[in-house]
MIDOSE-1310 file (N, C-alpha, C; in nm, 2 decimals, decimal comma, always signed):
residues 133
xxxx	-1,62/-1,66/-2,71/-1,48/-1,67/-2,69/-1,45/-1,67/-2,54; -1,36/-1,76/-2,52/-1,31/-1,80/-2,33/-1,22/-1,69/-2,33; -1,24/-1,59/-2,20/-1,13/-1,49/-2,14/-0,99/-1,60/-2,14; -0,94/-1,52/-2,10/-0,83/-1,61/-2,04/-0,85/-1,60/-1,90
xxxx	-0,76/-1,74/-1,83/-0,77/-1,73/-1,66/-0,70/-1,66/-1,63; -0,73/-1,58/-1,51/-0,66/-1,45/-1,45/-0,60/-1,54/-1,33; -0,45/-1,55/-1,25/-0,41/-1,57/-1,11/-0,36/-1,45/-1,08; -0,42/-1,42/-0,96/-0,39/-1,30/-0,89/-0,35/-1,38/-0,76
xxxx	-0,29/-1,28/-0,70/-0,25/-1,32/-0,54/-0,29/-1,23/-0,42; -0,32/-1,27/-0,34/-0,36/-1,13/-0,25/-0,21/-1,07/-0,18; -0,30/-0,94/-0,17/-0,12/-0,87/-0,13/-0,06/-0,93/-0,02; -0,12/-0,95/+0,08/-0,02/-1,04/+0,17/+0,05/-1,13/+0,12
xxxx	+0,01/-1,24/+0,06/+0,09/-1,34/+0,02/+0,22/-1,28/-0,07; +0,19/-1,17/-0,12/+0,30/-1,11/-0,24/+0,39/-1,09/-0,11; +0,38/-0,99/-0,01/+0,43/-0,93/+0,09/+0,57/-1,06/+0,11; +0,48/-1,15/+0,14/+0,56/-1,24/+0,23/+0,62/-1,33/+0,07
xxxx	+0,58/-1,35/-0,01/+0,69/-1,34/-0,13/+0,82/-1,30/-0,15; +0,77/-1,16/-0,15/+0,88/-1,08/-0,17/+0,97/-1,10/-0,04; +0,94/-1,09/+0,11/+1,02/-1,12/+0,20/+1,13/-1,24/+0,16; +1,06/-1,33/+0,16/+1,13/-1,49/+0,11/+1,22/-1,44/+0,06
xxxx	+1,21/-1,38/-0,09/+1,30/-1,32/-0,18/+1,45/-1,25/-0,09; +1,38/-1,16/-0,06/+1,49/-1,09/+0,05/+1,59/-1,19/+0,18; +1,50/-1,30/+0,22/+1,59/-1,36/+0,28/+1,64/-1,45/+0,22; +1,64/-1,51/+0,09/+1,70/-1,64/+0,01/+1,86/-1,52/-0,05
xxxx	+1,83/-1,41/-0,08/+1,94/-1,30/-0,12/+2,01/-1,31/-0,03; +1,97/-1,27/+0,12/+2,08/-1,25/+0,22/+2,12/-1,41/+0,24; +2,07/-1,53/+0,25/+2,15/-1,61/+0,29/+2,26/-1,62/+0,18; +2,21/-1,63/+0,03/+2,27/-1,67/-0,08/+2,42/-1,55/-0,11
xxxx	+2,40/-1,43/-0,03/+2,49/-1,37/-0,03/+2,59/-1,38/+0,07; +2,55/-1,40/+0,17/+2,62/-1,47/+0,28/+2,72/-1,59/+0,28; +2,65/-1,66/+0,16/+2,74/-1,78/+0,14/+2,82/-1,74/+0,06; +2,83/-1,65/-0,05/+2,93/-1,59/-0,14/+3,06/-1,54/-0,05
xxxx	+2,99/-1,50/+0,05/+3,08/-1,37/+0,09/+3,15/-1,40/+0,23; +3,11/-1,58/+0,24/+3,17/-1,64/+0,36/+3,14/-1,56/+0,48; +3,00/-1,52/+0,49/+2,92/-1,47/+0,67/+2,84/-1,59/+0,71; +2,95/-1,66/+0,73/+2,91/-1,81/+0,85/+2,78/-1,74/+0,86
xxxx	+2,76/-1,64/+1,01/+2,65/-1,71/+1,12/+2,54/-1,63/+1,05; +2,59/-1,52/+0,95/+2,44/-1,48/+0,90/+2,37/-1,56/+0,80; +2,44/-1,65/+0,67/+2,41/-1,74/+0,59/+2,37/-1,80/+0,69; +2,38/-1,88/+0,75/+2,32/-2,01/+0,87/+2,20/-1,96/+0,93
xxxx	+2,21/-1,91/+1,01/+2,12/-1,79/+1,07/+1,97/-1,74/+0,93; +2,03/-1,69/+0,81/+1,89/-1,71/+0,70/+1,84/-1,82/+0,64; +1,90/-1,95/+0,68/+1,85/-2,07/+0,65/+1,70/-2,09/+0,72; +1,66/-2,06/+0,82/+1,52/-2,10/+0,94/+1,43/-2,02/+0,83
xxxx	+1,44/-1,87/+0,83/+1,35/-1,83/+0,80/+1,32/-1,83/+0,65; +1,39/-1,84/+0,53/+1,41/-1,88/+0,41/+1,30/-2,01/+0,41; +1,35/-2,11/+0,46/+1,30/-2,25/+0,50/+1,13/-2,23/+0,50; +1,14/-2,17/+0,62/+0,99/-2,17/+0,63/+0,84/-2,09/+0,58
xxxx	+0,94/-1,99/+0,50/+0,87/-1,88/+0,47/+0,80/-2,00/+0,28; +0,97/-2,02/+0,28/+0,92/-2,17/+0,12/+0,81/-2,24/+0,18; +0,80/-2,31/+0,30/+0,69/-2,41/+0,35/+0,52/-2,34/+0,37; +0,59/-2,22/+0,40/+0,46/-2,16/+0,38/+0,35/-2,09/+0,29
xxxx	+0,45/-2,11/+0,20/+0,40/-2,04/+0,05/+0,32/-2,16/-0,02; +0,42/-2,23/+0,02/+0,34/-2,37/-0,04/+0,23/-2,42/+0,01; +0,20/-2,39/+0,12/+0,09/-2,45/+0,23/+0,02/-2,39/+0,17; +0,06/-2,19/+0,19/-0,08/-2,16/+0,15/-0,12/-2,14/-0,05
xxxx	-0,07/-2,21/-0,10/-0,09/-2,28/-0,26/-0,15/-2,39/-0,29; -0,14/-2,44/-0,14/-0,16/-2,63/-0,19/-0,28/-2,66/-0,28; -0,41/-2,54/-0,27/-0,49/-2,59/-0,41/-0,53/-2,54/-0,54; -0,40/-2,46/-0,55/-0,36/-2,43/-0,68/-0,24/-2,53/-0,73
xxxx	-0,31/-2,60/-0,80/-0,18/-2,74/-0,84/-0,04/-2,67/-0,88; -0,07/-2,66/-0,99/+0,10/-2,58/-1,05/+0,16/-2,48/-0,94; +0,11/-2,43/-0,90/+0,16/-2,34/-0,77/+0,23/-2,46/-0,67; +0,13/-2,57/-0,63/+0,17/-2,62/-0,53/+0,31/-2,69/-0,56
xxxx	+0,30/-2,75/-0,68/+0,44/-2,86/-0,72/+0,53/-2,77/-0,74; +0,57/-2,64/-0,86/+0,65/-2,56/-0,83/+0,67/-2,52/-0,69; +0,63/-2,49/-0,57/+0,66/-2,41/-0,44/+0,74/-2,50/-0,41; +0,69/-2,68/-0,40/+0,75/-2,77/-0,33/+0,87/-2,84/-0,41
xxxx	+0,88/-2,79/-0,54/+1,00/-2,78/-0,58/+1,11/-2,64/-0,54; +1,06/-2,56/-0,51/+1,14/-2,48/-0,42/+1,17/-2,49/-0,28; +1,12/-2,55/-0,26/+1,14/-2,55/-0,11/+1,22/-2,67/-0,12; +1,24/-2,74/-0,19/+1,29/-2,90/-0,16/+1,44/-2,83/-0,26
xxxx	+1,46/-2,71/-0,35/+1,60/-2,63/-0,39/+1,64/-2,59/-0,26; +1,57/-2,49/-0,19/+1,64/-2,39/-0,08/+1,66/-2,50/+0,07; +1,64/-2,62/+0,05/+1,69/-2,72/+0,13/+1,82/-2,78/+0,10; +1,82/-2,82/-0,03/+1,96/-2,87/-0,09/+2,06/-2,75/-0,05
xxxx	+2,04/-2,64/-0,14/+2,10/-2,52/-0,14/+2,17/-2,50/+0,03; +2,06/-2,49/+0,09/+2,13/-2,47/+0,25/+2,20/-2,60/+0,31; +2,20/-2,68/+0,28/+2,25/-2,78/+0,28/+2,41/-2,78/+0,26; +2,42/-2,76/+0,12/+2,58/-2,73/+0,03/+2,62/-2,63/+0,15
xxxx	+2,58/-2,52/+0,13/+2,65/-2,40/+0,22/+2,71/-2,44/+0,34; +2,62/-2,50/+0,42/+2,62/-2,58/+0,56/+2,75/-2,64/+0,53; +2,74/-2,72/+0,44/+2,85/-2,83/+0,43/+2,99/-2,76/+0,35; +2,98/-2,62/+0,29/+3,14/-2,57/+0,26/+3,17/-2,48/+0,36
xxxx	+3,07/-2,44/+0,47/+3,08/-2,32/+0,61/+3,16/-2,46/+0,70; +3,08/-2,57/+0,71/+3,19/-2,65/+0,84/+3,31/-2,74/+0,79; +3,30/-2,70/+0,61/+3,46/-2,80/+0,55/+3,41/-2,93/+0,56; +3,31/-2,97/+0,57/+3,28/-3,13/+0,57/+3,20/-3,18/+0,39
xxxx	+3,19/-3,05/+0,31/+3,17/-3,09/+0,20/+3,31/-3,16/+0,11; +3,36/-3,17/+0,11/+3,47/-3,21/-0,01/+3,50/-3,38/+0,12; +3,47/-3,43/+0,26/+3,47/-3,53/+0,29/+3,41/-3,66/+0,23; +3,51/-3,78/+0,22/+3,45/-3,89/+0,18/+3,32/-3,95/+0,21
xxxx	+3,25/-4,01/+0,15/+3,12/-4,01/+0,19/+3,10/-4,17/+0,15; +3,11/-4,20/+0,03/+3,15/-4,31/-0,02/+3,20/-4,37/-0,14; +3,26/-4,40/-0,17/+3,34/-4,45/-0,34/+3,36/-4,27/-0,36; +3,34/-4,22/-0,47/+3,35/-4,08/-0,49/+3,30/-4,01/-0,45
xxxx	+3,18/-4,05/-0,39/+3,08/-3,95/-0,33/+3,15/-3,87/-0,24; +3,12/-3,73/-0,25/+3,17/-3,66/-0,07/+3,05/-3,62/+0,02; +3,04/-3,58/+0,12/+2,96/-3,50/+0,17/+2,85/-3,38/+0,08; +2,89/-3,33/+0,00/+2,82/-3,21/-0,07/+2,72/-3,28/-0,13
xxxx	+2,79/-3,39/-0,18/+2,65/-3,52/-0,31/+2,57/-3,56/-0,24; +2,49/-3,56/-0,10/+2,41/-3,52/-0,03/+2,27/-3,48/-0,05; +2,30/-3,35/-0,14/+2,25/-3,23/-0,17/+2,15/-3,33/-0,26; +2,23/-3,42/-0,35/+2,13/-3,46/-0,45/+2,01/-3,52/-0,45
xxxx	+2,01/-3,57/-0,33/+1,84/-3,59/-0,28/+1,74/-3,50/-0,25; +1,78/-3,37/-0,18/+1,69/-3,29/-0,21/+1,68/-3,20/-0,35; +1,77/-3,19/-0,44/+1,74/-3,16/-0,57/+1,67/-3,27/-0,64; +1,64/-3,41/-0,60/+1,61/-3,47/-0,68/+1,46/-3,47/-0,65
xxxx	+1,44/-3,48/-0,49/+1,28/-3,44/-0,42/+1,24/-3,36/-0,55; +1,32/-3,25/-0,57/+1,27/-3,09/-0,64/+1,25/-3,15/-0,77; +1,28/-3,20/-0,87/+1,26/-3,25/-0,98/+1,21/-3,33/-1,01; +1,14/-3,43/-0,92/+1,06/-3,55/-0,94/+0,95/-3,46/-0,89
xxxx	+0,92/-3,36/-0,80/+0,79/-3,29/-0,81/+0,73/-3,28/-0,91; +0,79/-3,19/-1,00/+0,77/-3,13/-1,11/+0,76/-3,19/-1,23; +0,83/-3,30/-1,25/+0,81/-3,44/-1,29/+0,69/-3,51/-1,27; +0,66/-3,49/-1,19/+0,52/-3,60/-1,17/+0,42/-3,49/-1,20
xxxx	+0,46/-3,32/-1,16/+0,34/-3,23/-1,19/+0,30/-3,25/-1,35; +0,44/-3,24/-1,47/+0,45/-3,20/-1,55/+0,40/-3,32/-1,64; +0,42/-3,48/-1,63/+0,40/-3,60/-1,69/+0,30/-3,69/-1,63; +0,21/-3,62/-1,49/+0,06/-3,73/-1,49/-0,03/-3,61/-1,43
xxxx	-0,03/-3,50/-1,39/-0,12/-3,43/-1,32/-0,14/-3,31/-1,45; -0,05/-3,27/-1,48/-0,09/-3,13/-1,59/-0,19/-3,19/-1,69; -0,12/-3,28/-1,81/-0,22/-3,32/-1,91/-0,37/-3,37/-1,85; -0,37/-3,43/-1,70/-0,52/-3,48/-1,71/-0,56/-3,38/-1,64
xxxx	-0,56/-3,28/-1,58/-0,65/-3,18/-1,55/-0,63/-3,05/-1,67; -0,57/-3,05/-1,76/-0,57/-2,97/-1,87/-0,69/-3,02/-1,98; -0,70/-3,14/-2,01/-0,75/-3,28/-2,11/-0,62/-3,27/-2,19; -0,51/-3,21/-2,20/-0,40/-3,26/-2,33/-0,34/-3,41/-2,28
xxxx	-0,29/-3,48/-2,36/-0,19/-3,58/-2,32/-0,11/-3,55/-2,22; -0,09/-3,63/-2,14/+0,02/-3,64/-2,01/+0,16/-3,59/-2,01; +0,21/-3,62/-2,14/+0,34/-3,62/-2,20/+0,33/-3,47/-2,28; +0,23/-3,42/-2,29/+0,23/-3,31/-2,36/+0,30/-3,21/-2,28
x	+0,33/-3,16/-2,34/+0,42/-3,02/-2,25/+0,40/-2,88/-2,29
């Protein structure tokens, strides 16, 4: 009988996990709570702590496509905020579109990751069908 696979993480990387955590809360509360320069201000480090997690995942597959679908959320995400902190979200952009619909490119980055993880890369390094879920 096959164990099951174990992922562990080493504690640093948890460390710096959990940090991200802590600064995606403060930006995300920031923008609730309308604190302009500190939301704006947790966007850099949020940003890059996502870029880093993913870097250091890139060869653990499902790790890597999930990360880079977070990181390509907490882009959109800072994005929106950006755009209801300077009032340029509800601006015309084009036909209906305003400023904020923007956002949907990097939510769509985020979904076509995991899209492509979930429907050509899972099934063939699993052996199930592609489409299997």
């Amino acid at each position: 009988m096959d164990s099951p696979k174990v992922y562990s993480i080493p504690e640093r990387f948890r460390r710096t996990e959990n940090l991200h955590i802590i600064f995606w809360l403060i930006k995300d509360l920031s923008w609730c709570l309308l604190w302009k320069p500190l939301g704006i201000l947790m966007i850099l480090p949020t940003i890059f702590i996502a870029v880093a997690i993913t870097w250091r995942t890139r060869e653990i597959l499902v790790e890597r496509f999930h990360n880079l679908a977070v990181t390509f959320w907490i882009i959109a995400n800072s994005y929106w905020m950006i755009s209801e902190f300077l009032g340029f979200d509800e601006a015309p952009l084009f036909g209906s579109l305003v400023y904020r619909h923007l956002a949907i490119i990097p939510f769509g980055l985020g979904i076509s990751s995991l899209s492509y993880y979930y429907l050509f890369v899972r099934g063939r390094r699993s052996g199930m069908p592609a489409r299997s879920l």
